[in-house]
N, C-alpha and C positions, 0 to 999 in steps of 0.2 A: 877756179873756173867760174864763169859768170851765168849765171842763172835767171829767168826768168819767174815771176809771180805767176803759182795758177790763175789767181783772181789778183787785180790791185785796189784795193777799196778807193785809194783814190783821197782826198784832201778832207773832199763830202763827207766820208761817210756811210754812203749812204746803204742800204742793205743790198746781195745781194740776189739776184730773183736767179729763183731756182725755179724749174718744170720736174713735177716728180709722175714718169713712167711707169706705168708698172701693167700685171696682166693677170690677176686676182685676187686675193684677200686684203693687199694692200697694205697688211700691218706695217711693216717698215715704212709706208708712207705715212701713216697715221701719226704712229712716234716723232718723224721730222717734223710734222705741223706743229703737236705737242710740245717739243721741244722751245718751237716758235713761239708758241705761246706761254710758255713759261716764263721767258723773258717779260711778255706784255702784261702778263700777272703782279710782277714785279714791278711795275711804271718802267722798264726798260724797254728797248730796243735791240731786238734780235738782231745779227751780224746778217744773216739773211732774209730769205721773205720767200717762200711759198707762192707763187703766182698763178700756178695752171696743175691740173689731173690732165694727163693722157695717158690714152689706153689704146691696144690694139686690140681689144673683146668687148664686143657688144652687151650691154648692160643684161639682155635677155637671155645670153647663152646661159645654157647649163650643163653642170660635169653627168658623168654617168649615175650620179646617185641622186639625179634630180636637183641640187643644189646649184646657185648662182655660182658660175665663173671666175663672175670679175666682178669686185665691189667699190668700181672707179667713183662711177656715177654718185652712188650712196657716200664715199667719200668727200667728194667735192660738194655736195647737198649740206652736207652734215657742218660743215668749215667753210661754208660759202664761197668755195670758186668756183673759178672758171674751170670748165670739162669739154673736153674735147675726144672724140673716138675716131680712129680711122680703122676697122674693123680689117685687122689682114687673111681672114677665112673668106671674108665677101670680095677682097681685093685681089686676093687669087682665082679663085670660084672666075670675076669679072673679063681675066688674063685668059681663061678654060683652064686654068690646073686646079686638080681633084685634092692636090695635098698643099701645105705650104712649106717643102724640104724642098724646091725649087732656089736656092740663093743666087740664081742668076736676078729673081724680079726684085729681090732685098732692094738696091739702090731705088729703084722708080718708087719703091715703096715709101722707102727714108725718103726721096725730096718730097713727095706730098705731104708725110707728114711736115717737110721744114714749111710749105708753103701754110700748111693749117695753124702752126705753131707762131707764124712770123712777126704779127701784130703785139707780142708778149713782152720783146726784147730781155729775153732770155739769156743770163749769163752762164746759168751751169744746170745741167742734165742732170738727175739721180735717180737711178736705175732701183725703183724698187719692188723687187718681182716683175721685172718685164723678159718675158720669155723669147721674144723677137732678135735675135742675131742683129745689133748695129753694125749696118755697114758705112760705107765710102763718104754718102751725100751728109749724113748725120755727125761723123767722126771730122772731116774737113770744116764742117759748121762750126762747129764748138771743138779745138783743138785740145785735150785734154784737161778738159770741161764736160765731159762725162764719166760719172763716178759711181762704181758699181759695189757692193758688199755682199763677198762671198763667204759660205761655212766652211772654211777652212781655213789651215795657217799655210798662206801662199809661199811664203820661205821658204819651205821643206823642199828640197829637189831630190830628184832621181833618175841617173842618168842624164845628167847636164840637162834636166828638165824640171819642170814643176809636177810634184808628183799627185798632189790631193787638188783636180780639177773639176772642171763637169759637175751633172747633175748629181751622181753619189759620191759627192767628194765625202760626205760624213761617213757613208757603207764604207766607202773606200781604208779609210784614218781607221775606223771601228776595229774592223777586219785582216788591217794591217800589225793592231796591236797597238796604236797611240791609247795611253793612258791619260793624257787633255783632247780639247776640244778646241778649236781659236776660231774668229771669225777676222775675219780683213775688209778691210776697205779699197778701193785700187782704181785706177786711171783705167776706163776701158779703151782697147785697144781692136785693132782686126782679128785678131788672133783672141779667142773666149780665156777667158782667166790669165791672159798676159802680161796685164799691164802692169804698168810702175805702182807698187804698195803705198800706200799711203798711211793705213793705220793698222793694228793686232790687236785685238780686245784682248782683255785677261781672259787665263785658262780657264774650261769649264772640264771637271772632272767626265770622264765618260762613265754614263748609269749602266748598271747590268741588273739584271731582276737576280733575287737572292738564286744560289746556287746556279747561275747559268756562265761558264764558261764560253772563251773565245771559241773552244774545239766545239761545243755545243752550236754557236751560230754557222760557223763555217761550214758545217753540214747540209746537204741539199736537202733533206727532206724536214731539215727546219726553215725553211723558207718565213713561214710566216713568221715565226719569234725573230728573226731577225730583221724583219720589215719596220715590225710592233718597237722594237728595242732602236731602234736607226727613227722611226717617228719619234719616240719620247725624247731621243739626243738630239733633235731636229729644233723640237721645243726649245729644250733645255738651252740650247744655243744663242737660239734667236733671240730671247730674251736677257740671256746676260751678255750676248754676244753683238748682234747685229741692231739691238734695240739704243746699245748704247754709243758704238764707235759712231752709226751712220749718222747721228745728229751731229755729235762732235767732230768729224770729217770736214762735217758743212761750214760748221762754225771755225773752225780754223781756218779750211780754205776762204771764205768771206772775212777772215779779220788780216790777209794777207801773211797769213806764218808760212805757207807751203809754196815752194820754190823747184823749179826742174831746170834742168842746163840741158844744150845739145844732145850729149849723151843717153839721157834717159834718168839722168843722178836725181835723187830726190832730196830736197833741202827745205828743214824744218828751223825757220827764226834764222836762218843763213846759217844753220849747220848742216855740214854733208850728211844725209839719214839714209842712206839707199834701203833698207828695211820697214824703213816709216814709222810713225809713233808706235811706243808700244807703253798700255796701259798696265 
């Protein structure tokens, strides 16, 4: 079957420009820049290029413990880009809605940002930490050219479904009894944790503190050891997990190895991979 290129570098060369998303701490952005510059350390030329911070959190918000948000801003300062905010607490608030669980305003929301974004000529989206639901105007923009890395191994299904989604997909795995931990990378799609896989990081063992069993978290009134023990696998992951697939994601997609047909098939170097790299 014939397959198209996520990206096609093209004859040039030339790298390509990514917009990195996201909605606070950032790390996963951090890492892709670094990766970037890794290359440039080297006298080489990275496969892609870092072009633009956007953020949907105001550089001044802060969580309930008094602590910065979002550290877009501080990001793009720190590595000299371009930053751009379209703030979707003030975009709602401006609409009169008090919360932003309204997904009817999603679209008006994504085309503003395409209009903010547009001047960048932007080849590929990377979702990192961005807590915002893409919809229609954004996913139509860049046709699977938005690429997201989540804490879990998206393979596993359950009931002709994906079983480890959402925000506790690690509570989830933990809880369930997975003795690893994976992270993925994936084609975002309408549907949150859908898309076509693209990569699996190697297995990260699941930590338990000495003497603490499954039967011990699964208990309600250990609430908190399990919160505690799902934070440190949270860690644990991101760093051998998400820190490492999501540059390499980038980097394969920009050297043209990654390939999709009609279907949804995923093709790595023009081999059928419907599972995606796996490290």
């Amino acid at each position: 079957m014939r397959f198209r290129l996520l990206y096609d570098p093209g004859v040039e060369g030339l790298p390509m420009k990514v917009a990195c998303f996201m909605s606070g701490t950032g790390t996963n952005v951090v890492k892709i820049i670094e990766h970037q510059l890794s290359y440039e350390s080297r006298g080489e030329r990275c496969p892609y290029e870092v072009v633009l911070i956007f953020t949907d959190v105001k550089d001044e918000r802060m969580d309930r413990t008094g602590k910065k948000r979002c550290y877009a801003k501080d990001i793009a300062e720190r590595f000299h880009l371009p930053y751009i905010c379209n703030d979707i607490r003030d975009f709602y608030r401006s609409r009169g809605r008090r919360t932003i669980r309204d997904l009817s305003l999603r679209p008006e929301f994504d085309r503003m940002t395409l209009e903010m974004i547009g001047d960048y000529d932007i080849d590929v989206i990377a979702l990192g930490g961005y807590m915002s639901i893409v919809s229609r105007p954004l996913l139509d923009a860049f046709p699977g050219r938005i690429i997201n890395v989540h804490p879990a191994d998206l393979s596993v299904m359950e009931g002709g479904r994906r079983k480890y989604v959402g925000l506790h997909a690690v509570r989830d795995a933990i809880l369930a009894g997975e003795r690893f931990l994976y992270s993925t990378t994936h084609i975002v799609r309408e549907r949150v944790d859908e898309g076509e896989i693209l990569m699996r990081s190697k297995p990260v063992e699941v930590w338990l503190p000495e003497g603490v069993t499954l039967e011990d978290l699964r208990r309600r009134e250990n609430r908190s050891l399990l919160e505690r023990v799902v934070r440190e696998n949270q860690r644990r992951l991101k760093e051998r997990g998400d820190w490492v697939i999501f540059p390499k994601t980038l980097e394969m997609i920009a050297q043209g190895r990654y390939g999709i047909d009609d279907k949804g098939n995923i093709y790595i170097d023009g081999v059928l991979m419907p599972q995606g790299y796996r490290l």
